[in-house]
Structure formats: structure tokens, C-alpha cells
C-alpha positions as CSV (number, residue, x, y, z in Angstrom):
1,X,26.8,-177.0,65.6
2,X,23.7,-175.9,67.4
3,X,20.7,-175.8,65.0
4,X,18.8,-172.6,64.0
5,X,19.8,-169.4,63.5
6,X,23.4,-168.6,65.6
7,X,22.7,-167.4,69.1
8,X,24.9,-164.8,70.8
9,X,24.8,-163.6,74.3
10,X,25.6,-160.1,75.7
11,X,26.7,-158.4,78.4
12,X,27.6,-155.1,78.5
13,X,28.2,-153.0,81.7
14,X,25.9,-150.3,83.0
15,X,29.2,-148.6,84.5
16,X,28.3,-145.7,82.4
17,X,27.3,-145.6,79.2
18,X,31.2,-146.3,78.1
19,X,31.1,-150.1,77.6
20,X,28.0,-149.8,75.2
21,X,29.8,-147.2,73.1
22,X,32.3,-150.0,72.7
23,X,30.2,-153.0,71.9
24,X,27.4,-151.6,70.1
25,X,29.6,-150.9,66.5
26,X,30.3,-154.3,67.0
27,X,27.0,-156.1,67.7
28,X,26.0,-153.9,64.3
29,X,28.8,-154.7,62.3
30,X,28.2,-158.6,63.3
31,X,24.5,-158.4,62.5
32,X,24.9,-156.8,59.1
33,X,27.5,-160.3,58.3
34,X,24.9,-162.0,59.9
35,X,21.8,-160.7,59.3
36,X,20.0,-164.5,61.1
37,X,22.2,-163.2,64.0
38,X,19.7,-163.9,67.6
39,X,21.0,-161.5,69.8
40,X,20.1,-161.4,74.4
41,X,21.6,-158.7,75.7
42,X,21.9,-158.2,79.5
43,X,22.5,-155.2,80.6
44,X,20.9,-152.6,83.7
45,X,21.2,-149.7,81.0
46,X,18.0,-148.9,80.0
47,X,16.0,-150.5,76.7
48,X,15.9,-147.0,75.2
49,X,19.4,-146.2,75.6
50,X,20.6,-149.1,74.1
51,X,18.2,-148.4,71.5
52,X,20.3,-145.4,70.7
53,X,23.7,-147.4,70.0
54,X,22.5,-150.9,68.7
55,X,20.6,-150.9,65.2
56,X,20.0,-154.8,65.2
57,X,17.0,-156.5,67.3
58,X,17.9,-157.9,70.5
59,X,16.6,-159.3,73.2
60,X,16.5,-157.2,76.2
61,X,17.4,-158.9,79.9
62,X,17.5,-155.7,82.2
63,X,19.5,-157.3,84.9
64,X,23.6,-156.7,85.8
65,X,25.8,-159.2,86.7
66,X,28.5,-156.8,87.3
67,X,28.7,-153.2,89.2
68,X,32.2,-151.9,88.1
69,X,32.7,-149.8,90.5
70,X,30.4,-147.7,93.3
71,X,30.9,-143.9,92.6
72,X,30.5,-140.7,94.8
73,X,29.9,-138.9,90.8
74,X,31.7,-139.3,87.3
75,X,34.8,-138.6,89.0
76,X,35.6,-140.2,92.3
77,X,35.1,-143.9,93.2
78,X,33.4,-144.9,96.3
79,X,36.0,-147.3,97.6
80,X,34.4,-148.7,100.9
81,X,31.6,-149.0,99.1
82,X,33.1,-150.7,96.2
83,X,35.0,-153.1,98.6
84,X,31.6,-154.4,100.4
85,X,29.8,-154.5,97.2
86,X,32.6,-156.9,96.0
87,X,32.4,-158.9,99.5
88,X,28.9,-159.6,98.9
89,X,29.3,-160.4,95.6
90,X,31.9,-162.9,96.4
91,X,30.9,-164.4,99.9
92,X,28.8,-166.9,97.7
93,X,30.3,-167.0,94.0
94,X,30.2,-170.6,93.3
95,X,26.5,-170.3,94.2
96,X,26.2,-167.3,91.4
97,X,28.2,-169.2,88.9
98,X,25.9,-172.2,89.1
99,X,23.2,-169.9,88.7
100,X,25.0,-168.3,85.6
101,X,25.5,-171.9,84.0
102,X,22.1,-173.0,83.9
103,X,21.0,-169.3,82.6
104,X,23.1,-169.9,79.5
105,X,22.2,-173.7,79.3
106,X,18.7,-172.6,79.3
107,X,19.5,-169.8,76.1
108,X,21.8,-172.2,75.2
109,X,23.8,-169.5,73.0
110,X,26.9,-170.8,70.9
111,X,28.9,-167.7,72.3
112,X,29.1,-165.1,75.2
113,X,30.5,-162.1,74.4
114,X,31.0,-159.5,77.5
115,X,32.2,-156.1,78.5
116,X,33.6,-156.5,80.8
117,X,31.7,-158.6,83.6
118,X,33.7,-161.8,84.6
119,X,30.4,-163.9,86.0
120,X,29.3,-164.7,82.0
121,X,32.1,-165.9,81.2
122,X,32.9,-168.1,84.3
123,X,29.1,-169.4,84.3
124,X,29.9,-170.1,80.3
125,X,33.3,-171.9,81.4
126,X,30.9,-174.1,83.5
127,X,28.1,-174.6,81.1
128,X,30.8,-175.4,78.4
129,X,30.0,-172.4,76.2
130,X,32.8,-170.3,74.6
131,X,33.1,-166.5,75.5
132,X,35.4,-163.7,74.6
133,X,35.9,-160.5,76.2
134,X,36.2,-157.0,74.8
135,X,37.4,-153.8,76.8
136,X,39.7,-151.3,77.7
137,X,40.0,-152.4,80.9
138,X,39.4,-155.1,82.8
139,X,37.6,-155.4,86.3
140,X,40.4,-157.4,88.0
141,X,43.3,-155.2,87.1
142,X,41.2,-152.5,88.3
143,X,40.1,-154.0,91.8
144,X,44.4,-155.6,92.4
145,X,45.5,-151.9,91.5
146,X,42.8,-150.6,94.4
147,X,42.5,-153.3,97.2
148,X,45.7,-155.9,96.1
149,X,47.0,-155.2,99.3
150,X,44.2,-155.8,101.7
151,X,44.0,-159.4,103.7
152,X,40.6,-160.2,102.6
153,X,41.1,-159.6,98.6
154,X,43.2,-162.7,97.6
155,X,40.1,-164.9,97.2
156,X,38.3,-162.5,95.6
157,X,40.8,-161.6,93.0
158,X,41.9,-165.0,91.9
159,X,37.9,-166.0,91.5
160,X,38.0,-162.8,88.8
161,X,40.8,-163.9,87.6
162,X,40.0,-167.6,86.8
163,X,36.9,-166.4,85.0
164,X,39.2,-163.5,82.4
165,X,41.2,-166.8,82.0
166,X,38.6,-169.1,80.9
167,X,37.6,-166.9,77.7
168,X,39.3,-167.9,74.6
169,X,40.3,-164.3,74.2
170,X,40.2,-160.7,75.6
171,X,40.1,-157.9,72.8
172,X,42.2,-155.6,74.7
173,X,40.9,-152.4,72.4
174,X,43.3,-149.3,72.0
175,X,43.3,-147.4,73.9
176,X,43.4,-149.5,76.4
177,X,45.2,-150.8,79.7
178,X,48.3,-153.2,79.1
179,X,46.3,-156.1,81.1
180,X,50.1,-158.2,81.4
181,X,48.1,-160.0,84.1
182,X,45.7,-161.7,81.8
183,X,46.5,-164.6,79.1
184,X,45.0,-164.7,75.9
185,X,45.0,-160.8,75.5
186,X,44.3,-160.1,71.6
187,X,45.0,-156.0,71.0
188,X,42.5,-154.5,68.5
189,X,42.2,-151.1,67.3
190,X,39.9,-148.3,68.5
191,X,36.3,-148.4,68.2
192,X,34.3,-145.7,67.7
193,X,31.3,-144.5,66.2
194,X,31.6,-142.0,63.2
195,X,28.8,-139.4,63.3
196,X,27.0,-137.8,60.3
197,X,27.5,-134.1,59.5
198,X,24.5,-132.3,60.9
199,X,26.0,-129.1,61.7
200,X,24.1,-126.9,59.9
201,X,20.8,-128.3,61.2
202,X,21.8,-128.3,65.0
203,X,22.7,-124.7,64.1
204,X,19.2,-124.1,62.8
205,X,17.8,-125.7,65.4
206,X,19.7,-123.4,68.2
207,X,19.5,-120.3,66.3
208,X,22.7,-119.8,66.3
209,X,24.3,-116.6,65.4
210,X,27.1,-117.0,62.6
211,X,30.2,-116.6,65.1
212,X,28.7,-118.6,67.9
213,X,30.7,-121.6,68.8
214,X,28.8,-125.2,70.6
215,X,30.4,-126.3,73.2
216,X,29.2,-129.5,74.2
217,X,29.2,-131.0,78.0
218,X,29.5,-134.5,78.2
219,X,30.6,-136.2,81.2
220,X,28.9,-139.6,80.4
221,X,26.6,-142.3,82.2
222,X,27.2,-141.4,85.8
223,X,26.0,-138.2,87.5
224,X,28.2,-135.7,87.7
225,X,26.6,-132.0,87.1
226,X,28.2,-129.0,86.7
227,X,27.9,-125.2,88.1
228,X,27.2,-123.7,85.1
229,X,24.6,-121.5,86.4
230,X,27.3,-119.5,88.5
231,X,30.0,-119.7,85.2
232,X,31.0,-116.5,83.6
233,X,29.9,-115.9,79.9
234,X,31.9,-116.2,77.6
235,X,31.2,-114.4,74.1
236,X,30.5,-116.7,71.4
237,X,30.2,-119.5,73.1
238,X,27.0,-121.9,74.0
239,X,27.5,-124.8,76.0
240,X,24.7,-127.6,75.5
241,X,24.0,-129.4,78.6
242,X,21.8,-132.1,79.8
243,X,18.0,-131.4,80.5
244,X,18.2,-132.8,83.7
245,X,20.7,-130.4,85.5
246,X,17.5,-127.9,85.2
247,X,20.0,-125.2,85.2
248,X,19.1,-121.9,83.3
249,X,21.9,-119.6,81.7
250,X,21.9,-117.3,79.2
251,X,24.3,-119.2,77.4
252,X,23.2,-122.8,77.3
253,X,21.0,-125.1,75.8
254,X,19.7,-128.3,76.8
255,X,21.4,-131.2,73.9
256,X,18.0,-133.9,73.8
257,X,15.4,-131.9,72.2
258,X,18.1,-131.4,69.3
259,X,17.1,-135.5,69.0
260,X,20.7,-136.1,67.7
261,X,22.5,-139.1,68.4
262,X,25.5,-138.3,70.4
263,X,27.9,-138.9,67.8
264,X,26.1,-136.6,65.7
265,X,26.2,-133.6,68.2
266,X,29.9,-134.4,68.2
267,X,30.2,-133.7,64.6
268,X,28.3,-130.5,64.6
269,X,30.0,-128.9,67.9
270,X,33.3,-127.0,68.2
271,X,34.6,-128.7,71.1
272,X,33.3,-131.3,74.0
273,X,34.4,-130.7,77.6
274,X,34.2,-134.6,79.6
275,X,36.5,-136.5,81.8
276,X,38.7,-139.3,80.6
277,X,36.4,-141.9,78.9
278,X,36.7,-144.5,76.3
279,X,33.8,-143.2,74.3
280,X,34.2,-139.7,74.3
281,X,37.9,-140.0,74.1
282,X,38.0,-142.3,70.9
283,X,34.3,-140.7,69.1
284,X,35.6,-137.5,69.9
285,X,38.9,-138.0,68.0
286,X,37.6,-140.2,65.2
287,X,35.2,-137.6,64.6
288,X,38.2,-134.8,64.5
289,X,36.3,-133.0,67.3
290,X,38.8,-130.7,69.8
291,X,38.2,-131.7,73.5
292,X,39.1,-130.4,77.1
293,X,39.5,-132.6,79.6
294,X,39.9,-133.0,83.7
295,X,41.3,-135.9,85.2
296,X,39.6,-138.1,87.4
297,X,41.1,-138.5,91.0
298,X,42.7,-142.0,91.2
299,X,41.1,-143.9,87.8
300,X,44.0,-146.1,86.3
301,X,42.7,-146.0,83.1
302,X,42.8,-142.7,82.0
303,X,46.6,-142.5,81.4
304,X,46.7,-145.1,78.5
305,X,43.4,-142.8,77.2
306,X,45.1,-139.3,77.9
307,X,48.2,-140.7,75.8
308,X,46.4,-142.0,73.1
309,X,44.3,-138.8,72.7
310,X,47.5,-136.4,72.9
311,X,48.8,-138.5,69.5
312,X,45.2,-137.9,68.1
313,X,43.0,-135.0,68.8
314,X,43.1,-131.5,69.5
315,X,43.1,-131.2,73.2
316,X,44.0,-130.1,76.5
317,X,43.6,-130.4,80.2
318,X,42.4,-128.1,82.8
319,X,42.1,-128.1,86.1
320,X,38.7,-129.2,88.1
321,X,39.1,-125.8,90.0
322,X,38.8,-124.5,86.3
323,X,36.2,-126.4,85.0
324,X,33.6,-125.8,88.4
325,X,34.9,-121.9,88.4
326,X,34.0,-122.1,84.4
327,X,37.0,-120.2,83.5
328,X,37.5,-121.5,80.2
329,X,38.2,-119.1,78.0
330,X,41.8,-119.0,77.4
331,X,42.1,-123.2,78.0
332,X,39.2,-123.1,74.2
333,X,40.8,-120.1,72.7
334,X,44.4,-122.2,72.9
335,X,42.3,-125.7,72.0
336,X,41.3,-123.4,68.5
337,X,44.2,-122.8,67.8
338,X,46.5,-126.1,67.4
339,X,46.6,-128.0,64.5
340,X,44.6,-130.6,63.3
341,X,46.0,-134.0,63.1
342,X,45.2,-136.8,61.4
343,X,41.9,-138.6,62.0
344,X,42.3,-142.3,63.3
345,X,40.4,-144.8,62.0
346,X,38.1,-147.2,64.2
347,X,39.2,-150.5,62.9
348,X,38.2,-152.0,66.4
349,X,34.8,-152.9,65.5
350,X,35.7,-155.0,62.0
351,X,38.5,-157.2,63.8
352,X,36.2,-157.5,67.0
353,X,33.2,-159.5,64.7
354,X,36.2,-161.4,62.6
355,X,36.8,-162.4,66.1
356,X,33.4,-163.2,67.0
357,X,32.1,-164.4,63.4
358,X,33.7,-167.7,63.6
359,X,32.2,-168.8,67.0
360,X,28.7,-168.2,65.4
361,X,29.4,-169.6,61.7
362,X,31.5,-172.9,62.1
């Protein structure tokens, strides 16, 4: 055993804000059975936004040793783009894994723990450190499913798939993607953060009149903005945007000066409208809030996450000529109307640090 207080390293994925959503109850969980817990946490997200998620110290390394994928918006993926950036990244991997060994040598962590990049735990197979991986998905499956076919991705995918092997497990979460091409695969429930009841206080805060309904617009990490300026009203409802759009409309409301952690917002809202997510899908349901949702063009993911949400939230689809054209009346006024079903419970978070806690403790 290492001496001192145990030493964990982090990566999470800045491929929207997703992959924090699901490590962050864990990292908190973990800390409060190990309050000595040392925590260095890579990740291109900013310091403040992890600040948001993650209630334990940590230390902050703002780099990325992963890119997921390169996107046009939220909802379409760049794929020439994505195939160079992985070209690049490959054309000298044993180089980068070298350099990823030493890294943790230097830290000298006893565990890496990453969603979902595959260089920490291939530089932690090298330094002989143990690592597990947590997700819903898995950046090989992802990049066979796009580019499998093409004559130069061979190499490429059996370097990412040599470094999923080398962790001594992957916490496949639920939802999440069957991964039948990975060994070691350990299936945990959801994780989700559950929000505090604040709607009275948002309400104040908006001025809300008594039959006014939130709507809250949350499409997550990567840009994707919305014309709500042009969208017809709709009576009773306020849609709460982000600042950032700058868009002015009688009825919305910018969501950050409410201060509110997004789980929060979700509690006080009537609905959210997002695209297939892991976050927003399982903190939307956890929390029993209804959601609309559009389908992303080509994503493999979203399937498992569109099933899983049918069994447990109120929801629906629409269309994205919907969603742009804002006719969303009739798509909420059904939404209001089914039945609630029983909440599911994020047990994801307890069996991911029983996972972890014996890597750090023994």
C-alpha cells in the first residue's frame, strides 16, 4: 500500500457536460466514505463548472486527453472531422502513452478512475496502476459503429480497444450501451443527482403568475441554440433559456441568475425540452420531471436512453421541424396529461464507490 492518504485520479470527458453528471455523485459519495480521499481531476471542463457537480476538493488539471467526438452543434457529429482528429491522435500513440505513464508515476495515484477516455487507463496499464471505467458508452464502440469499415481504422480501433481491456472493470451504468465488445463489463444502476424542492422560490423569483407553467430548455454542454425568438406563445407557459442565446421573448427567462443548481431547476419546472442525454435523461426521471425530446441524427446511444426513459418518465418525442418551428403546444398539453410512473432510484453511484473503495482502502 502506498503511504498517505489514498490517491485517486480523474478523468472525466469535456464531451459535454454529460460524463461529469455521471461521475460527480460518485466522487461525492466516495469522499464522504473517505473523507482523507486526495482527489486530481483532469478534465477541459471548466474549474467552476465542476465546482457545480463535485462537493469534495480536488485538484484541478485543465487538460483532455480525450475529444469524444467533433460536433457541427448538440445534435450532429462532425465525422471528417472526428476521423482526422482520431488520426492525429493515433499517428503517435505509443509516444502519448509513455507520456501518460510517467504522468501517473509522477502522482503516483493507487487508482485511475475515467469517463470515458482510454489514454488513462492504457498509460496506467503501463505505469502498473489499476483503473476502472465508468459510462454509458464507450468511445470504441462508438468510433467501430462510425468508421469500422474504413481501411485506415483497424489500428486505431484495436489500440482503443487494448486500453478498455486493460482496466479491471468497466461500470457499464443503465442506461447504457450493451458494450458485448468489451471484457470485464460490470452493469450498475442509474446515476443521477436528486435535486431539492425549490419550486416555490424559483416561482418567486420569476414572478410567476399562479397558472404559469416553466418549461425548462436544456440541451447540455455543446452549443446548440434554439429560435425561440421567432416561436409562437404559448399561454401559460415560460420557457427558461440560457443567458447566452441573448434572445429576448416575451415569454422567457434566462435560468443562471435563478443561481440554482441544475438539478434543482429540474425539480421546480413542469417539464424540460433536451436531446437524448445521459444526464438529463436519468435526473430528469429520477427527479419525476416530464420531458420532450428530439432525436439526434445518427448518435448510437440514444436508443438504450429513449427505452429506458419510456419505462420511466413522462415523455414524448417531437420532431426537430417541431421543436425549431416551436409548435409545442399540443406535444406538452399530451406530456400533462399521462400518468406518473414510478420514480427510479439512482443506485449507480453507491455500487460505483463499492467498486472503487477497495482499490483506495486495501
Amino acid at each position: 500500500m502506498m503511504p498517505g492518504p489514498p490517491h485517486l485520479f480523474v478523468d472525466i470527458s469535456a464531451h459535454g457536460f454529460g460524463h461529469l453528471a455521471q461521475a460527480a455523485p460518485v466522487l461525492n459519495r466516495l469522499a464522504r466514505q473517505l473523507p482523507e480521499l486526495r482527489i486530481t481531476l483532469r478534465s477541459a471542463l471548466p474549474t467552476s463548472r465542476l465546482q457545480t457537480r463535485l462537493v469534495t476538493p480536488f485538484r484541478h488539471l485543465a487538460e483532455s486527453s480525450d475529444f469524444g467526438y467533433v460536433m457541427y452543434d448538440a445534435m450532429r457529429v462532425d465525422l471528417e472531422a472526428t476521423a482526422r482528429a482520431y488520426r492525429t491522435q493515433h499517428a503517435d500513440w505509443e509516444a502519448r502513452v509513455d507520456r501518460e505513464a510517467r504522468l501517473l508515476d509522477e502522482l503516483q495515484p493507487r487508482l485511475v478512475f475515467s469517463d470515458v477516455a482510454y489514454l488513462p487507463l492504457a498509460g496506467a496499464k503501463r505505469a502498473g496502476i489499476p483503473a476502472l471505467a465508468m459510462c454509458s458508452l464507450n468511445w470504441a464502440g462508438l468510433f467501430a459503429y462510425f468508421f469500422a469499415n474504413e481501411p485506415w481504422a483497424a489500428p486505431i480501433l484495436e489500440q482503443m480497444m487494448a486500453a478498455y481491456h486493460g482496466a479491471k472493470c468497466f461500470l457499464r451504468l443503465t442506461p447504457g450501451m450493451a458494450m458485448t465488445e468489451l471484457s470485464r463489463v460490470c452493469p450498475i444502476g442509474p446515476v443521477a443527482d436528486l435535486g431539492k424542492d425549490c419550486r416555490q422560490a424559483v416561482r418567486a423569483q420569476l414572478r410567476c403568475a399562479s397558472d404559469e407553467r416553466l418549461v425548462l430548455i436544456a440541451f447540455g454542454g455543446v452549443s446548440q441554440q434554439l429560435p425561440i425568438a421567432n416561436w409562437p406563445r404559448i399561454a401559460g407557459v415560460r420557457w427558461l433559456i440560457p443567458q447566452d442565446w441573448q434572445v429576448t421573448h416575451p415569454n422567457a427567462s434566462n435560468f443562471e441568475p435563478l443561481d440554482r443548481p441544475m438539478t434543482d431547476l429540474l425539480c421546480a419546472v413542469d417539464a424540460v425540452v433536451a436531446k437524448p442525454g445521459y444526464g438529463t435523461f436519468t435526473e430528469a426521471a429520477c427527479n419525476g420531471t416530464p420531458i420532450l425530446y428530439v432525436r439526434r441524427h445518427d448518435w448510437p446511444e440514444q436508443d438504450c436512453l429513449i427505452d429506458w426513459l419510456h419505462r420511466h418518465a413522462r415523455c414524448r418525442e417531437i420532431s426537430t421541424a417541431d421543436l425549431l418551428a416551436g409548435h409545442l403546444r399540443e406535444a406538452l398539453a399530451c406530456l400533462w396529461q399521462q400518468a406518473a410512473p414510478a420514480l427510479p432510484w439512482p443506485s449507480g453511484a453507491e455500487e460505483a464507490a463499492a467498486a472503487l473503495l477497495p482499490w483506495l482502502t486495501d
